[in-house]
C-alpha positions in Angstrom: -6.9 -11.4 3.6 -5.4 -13.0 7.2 -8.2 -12.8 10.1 -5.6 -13.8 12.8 -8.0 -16.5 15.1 -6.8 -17.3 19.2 -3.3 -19.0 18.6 -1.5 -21.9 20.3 0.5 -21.6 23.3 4.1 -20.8 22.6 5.9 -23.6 23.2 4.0 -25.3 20.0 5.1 -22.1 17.7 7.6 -22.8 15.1 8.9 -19.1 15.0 10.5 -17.2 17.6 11.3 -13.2 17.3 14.8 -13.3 17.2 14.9 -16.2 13.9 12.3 -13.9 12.3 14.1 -10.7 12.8 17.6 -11.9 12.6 17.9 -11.4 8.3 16.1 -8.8 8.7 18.2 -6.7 10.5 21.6 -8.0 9.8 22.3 -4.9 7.4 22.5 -2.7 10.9 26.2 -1.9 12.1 26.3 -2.8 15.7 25.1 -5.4 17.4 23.1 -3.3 19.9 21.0 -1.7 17.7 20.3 -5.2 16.1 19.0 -6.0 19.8 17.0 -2.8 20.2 15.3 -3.2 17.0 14.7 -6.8 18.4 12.8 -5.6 21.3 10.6 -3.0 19.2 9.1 -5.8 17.1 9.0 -8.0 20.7 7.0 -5.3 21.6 4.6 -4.2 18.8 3.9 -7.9 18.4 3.4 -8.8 22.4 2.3 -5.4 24.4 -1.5 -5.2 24.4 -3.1 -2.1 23.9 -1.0 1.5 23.5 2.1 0.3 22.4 4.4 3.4 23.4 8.3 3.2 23.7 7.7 3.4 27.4 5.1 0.8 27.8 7.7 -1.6 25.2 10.4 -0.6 27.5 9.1 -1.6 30.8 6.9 -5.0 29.9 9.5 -6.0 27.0 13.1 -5.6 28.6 11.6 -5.3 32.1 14.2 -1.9 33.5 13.7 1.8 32.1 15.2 1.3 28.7 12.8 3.7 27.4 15.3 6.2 26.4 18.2 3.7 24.8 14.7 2.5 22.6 13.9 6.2 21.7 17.0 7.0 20.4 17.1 4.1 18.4 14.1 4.9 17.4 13.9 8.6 16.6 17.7 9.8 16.5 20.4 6.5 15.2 20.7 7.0 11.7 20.5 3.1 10.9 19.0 2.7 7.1 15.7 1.5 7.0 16.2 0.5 2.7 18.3 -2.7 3.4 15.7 -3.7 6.0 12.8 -3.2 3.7 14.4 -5.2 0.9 15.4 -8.0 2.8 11.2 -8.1 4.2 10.2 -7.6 0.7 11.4 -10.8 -0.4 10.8 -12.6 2.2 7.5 -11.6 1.8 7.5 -12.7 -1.7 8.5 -16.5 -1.0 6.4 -16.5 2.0 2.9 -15.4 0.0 3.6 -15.3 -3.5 2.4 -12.0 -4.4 -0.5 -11.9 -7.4 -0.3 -7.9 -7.3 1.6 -4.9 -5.2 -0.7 -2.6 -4.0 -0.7 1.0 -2.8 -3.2 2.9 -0.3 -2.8 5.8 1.7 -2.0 5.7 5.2 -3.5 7.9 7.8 -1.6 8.8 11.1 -3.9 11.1 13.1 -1.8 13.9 15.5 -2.7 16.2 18.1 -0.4 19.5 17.2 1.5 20.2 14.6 5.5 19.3 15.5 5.4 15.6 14.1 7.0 15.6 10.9 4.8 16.0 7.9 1.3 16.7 10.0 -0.8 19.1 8.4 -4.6 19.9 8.4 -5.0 18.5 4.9 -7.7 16.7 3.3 -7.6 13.3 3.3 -9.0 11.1 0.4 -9.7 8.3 1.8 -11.4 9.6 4.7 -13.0 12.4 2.8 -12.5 14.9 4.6 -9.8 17.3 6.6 -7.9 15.8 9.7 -4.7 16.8 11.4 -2.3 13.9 10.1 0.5 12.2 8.4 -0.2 11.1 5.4 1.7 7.8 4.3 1.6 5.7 1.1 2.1 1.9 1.8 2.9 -0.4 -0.8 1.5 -3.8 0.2 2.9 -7.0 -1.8 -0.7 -8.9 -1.7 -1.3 -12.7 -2.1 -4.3 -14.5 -2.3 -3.7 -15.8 1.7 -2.6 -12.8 3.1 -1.2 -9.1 2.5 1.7 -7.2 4.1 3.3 -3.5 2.9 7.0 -3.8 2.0 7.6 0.2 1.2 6.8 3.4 2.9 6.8 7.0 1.7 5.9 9.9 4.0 3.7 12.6 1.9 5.1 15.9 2.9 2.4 19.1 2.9 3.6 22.1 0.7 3.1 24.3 4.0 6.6 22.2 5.1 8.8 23.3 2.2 9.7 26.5 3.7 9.4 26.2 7.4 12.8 25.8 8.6 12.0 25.6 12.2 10.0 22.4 11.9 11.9 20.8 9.2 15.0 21.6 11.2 13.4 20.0 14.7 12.6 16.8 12.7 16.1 16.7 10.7 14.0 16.7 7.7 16.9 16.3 4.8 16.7 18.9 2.4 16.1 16.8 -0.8 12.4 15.8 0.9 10.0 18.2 -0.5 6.1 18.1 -1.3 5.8 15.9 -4.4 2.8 14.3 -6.0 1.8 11.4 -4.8 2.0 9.5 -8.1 5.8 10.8 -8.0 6.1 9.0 -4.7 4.6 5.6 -6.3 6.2 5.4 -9.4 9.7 6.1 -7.0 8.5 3.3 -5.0 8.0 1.2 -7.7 11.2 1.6 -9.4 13.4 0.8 -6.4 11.1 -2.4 -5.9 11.7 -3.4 -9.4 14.9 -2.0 -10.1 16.7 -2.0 -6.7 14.9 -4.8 -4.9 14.3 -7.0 -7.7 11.3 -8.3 -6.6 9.3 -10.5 -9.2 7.2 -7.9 -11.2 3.3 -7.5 -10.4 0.3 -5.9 -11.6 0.3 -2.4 -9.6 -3.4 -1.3 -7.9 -3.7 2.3 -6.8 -6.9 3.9 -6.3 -6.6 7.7 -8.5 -9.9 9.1 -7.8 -8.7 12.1 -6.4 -5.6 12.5 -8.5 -5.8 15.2 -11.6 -4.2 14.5 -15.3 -5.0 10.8 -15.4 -3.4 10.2 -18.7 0.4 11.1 -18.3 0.2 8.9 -15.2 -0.8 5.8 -16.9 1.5 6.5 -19.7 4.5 6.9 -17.5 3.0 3.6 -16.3 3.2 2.2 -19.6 6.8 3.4 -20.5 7.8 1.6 -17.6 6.4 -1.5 -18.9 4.1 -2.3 -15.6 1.1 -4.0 -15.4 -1.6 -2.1 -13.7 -5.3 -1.5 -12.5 -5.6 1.9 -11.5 -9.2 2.9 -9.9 -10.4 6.1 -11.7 -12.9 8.7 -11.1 -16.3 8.5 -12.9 -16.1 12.2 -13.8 -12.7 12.0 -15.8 -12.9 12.6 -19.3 -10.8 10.5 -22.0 -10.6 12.2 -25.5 -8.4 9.9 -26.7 -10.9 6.9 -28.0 -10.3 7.4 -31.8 -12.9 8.9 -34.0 -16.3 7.5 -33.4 -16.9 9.6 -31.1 -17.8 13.2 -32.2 -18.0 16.5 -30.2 -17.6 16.4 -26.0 -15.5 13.6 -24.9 -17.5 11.4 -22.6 -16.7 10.1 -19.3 -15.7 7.0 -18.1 -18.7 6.7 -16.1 -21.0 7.0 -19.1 -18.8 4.6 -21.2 -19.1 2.3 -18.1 -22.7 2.4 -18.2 -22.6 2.3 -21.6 -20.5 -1.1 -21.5 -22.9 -2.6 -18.5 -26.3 -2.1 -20.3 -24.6 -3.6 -23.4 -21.9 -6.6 -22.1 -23.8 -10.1 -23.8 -21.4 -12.0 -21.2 -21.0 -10.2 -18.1 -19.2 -12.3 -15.4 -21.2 -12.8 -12.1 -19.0 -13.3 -9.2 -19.5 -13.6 -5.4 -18.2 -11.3 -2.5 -18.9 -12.4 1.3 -19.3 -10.2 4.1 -20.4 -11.8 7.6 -21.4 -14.6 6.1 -24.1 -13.1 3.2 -23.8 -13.6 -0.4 -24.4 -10.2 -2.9 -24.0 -11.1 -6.7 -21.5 -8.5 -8.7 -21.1 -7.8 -12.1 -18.0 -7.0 -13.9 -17.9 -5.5 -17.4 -15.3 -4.4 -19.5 -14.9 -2.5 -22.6 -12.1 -1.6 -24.8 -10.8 1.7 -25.1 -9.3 2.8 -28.8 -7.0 5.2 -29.1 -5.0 6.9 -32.0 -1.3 6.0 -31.8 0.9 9.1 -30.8 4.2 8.3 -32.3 5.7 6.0 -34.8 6.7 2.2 -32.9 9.1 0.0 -33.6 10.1 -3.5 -32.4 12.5 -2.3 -29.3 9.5 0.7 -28.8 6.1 -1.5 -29.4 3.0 0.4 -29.3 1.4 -0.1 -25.0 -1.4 -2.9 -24.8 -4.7 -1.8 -25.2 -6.5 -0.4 -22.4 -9.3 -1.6 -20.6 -12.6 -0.3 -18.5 -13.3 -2.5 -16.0 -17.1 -1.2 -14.3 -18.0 -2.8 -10.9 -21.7 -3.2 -10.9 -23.9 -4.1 -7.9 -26.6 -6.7 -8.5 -29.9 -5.5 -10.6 -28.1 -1.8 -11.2 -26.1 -0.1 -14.0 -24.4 2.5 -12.3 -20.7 1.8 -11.2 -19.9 1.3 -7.8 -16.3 1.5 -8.6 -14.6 1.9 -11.9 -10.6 0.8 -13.0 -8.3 1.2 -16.1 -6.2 -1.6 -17.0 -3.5 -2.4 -19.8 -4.1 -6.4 -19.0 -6.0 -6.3 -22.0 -4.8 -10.2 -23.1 -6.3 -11.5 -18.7 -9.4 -13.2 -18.1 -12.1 -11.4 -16.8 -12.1 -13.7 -13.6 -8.8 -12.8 -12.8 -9.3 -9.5 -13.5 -11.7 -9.7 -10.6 -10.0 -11.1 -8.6 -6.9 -8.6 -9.0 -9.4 -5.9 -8.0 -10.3 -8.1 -4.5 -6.9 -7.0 -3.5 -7.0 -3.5 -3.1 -9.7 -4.1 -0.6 -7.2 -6.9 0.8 -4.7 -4.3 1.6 -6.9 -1.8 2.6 -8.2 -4.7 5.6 -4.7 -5.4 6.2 -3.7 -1.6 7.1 -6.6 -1.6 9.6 -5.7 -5.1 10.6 -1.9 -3.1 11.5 -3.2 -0.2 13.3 -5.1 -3.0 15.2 -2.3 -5.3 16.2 1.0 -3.8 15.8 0.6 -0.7 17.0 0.7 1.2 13.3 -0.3 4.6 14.7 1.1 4.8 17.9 4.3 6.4 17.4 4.8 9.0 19.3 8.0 10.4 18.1 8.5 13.7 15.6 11.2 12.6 13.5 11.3 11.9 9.7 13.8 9.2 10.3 11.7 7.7 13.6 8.6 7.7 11.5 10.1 5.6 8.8 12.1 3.5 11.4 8.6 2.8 13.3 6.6 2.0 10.0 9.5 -0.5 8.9 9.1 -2.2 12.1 5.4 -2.4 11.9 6.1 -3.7 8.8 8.5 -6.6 10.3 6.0 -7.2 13.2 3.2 -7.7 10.9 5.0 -10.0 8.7 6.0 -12.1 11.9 2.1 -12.5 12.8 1.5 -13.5 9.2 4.4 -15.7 9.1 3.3 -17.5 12.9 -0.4 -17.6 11.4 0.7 -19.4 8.4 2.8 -21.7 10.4 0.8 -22.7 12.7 -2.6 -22.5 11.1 -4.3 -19.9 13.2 -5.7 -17.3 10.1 -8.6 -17.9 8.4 -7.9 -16.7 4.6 -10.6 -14.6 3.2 
């Protein structure tokens, strides 16, 4: 994780706005837009507190632009893909990713116009606010973290209401899905479409119901993953030892702490303090479902991995893995990054101005997260440069 520290004065920066935006926005049309988009970053990075369109408009460009910037914002029908892809990799060369990781995104609203807001509960939170609800996929490095790929969760209650869907040119193709649809579509045009360098994929699936054909779609896809589970969920599917009730991965994790000869003991830091951790793991059999050959092989094993605080044996968080053949150190330290992106989204809403958008559109909303995105990556990239972060 970045902790941005007081930085130099400008004229010892090696990275202006326009060389850091430039590749970025190169895939849009006209060369006007290319400036507007210019001044939004300009302004998410440089405005100090609210960071509305108006407030961009006046300190940024200095003359009431405010409009020209909304309309860029909200109405031009630039594409925001080409932009994402070309952030994604520089991303990649800039912090060489060890895993991409998803987490919700919350963007509180008064009202109910904004695309997407609902009263809806809210997992991470957990409980019910008046949102947006996002899903950011962070590419996350050992230095630093920055999210790459948006999706906007849509609430059923917007698949028939025509009057709001029509107000925020909603396309007709975007409907509620599950949220693991969302993912795995994220994933496959980062993979497929972007072709970024594979990763291990985190996502945190406590909330999310039938566990198992998520993992296996997972699996089919050939990804690497450590996905956070609920201690309630039940596996049946551990071969034949065990008789009767299937048990939970919470008991199994127990099960695996009170009994783990080795467990590794590893450090977390927070102001400063030391707290020892254990991690355990066990393996998890299961009967093969079809026949496998070599161009089908049978999916890795699976793993438990149980987070234990120091002197107890109850899990404070619990993932599945199919990195069965990794070290148990890295393993941990895989794990250290979903709470690396999670710092890094509040670290966003902090600087750049995540949730002050202001506008109702679906295409504004994905045009102001992108930018966030780029004016995020151009702190990161300025920290790195000139050695104002402190990594942790």
């Amino acid at each position: 994780m970045t902790a941005f520290v007081e930085a130099p004065p400008a004229a010892d920066r090696d990275i202006d706005i326009p060389e850091h935006c430039h590749p970025h926005l190169s895939s849009l049309a006209r060369s006007d837009q290319r400036r507007w988009g210019e001044a939004y970053v300009r302004g998410l990075v440089s405005v100090p507190g609210r960071k509305s369109i108006r407030r961009i408009a006046d300190e940024v460009l200095g003359w009431r632009a405010d409009q020209c910037l909304q309309q860029f914002v909200n109405q031009s029908t630039w594409n925001w893909e080409p932009v994402r892809a070309s952030l994604a990799h520089e991303i990649t060369d800039l912090i060489r990713p060890r895993a991409w990781v998803a987490v919700e995104a919350v963007f509180p609203k008064n009202g109910s116009s904004s695309v997407g807001v609902a009263k809806q509960y809210v997992p991470s939170a957990g409980r019910v606010l008046n949102c947006q609800l996002g899903l950011a996929v962070f590419l996350a490095g050992t230095e630093a973290s920055c999210p790459v790929n948006w999706r906007l969760l849509l609430p059923p209650s917007w698949d028939g209401d025509e009057d709001r869907r029509s107000r925020t040119h909603l396309p007709e193709a975007q409907q509620h899905r599950p949220r693991w649809h969302h993912l795995v579509h994220a994933v496959d045009q980062m993979s497929a479409g972007w072709h970024l360098p594979p990763a291990p994929l985190l996502y945190d699936a406590t909330h999310e119901p039938n566990l198992e054909p998520r993992l296996h779609s997972l699996e089919e896809r050939g990804l690497p993953y450590l996905v956070r589970v609920s201690a309630n969920a039940r596996f049946d599917r551990f071969g034949s030892r065990y008789v009767g009730r299937a048990p939970t991965l919470g008991e199994i994790a127990a099960l695996a702490g009170r009994s783990s000869t080795h467990p590794l003991v590893w450090q977390t830091y927070n102001d400063h303090r030391s707290a020892g951790a254990r991690i355990t793991a066990a393996t998890l059999q299961r009967p093969d479902e079809r026949p496998w050959s070599p161009s089908h092989p049978a999916p890795a094993p699976r793993q438990l991995l149980a987070e234990l605080p120091a002197g107890q044996t109850r899990p404070k968080a619990i993932w599945l893995t199919n990195l069965s053949r990794t070290r148990l150190p890295d393993l941990a330290g895989l794990i250290g990054l979903h709470a690396t992106a999670l710092r890094g989204l509040r670290e966003m809403e902090e600087t750049v101005g995540l949730q002050h958008f202001e506008g109702r559109s679906f295409r504004g909303w994905h045009h102001h997260v992108t930018l966030s995105s780029m004016a995020y990556a151009y702190k990161l990239r300025q920290a790195m440069s000139t050695g104002a972060f402190l990594p942790g």
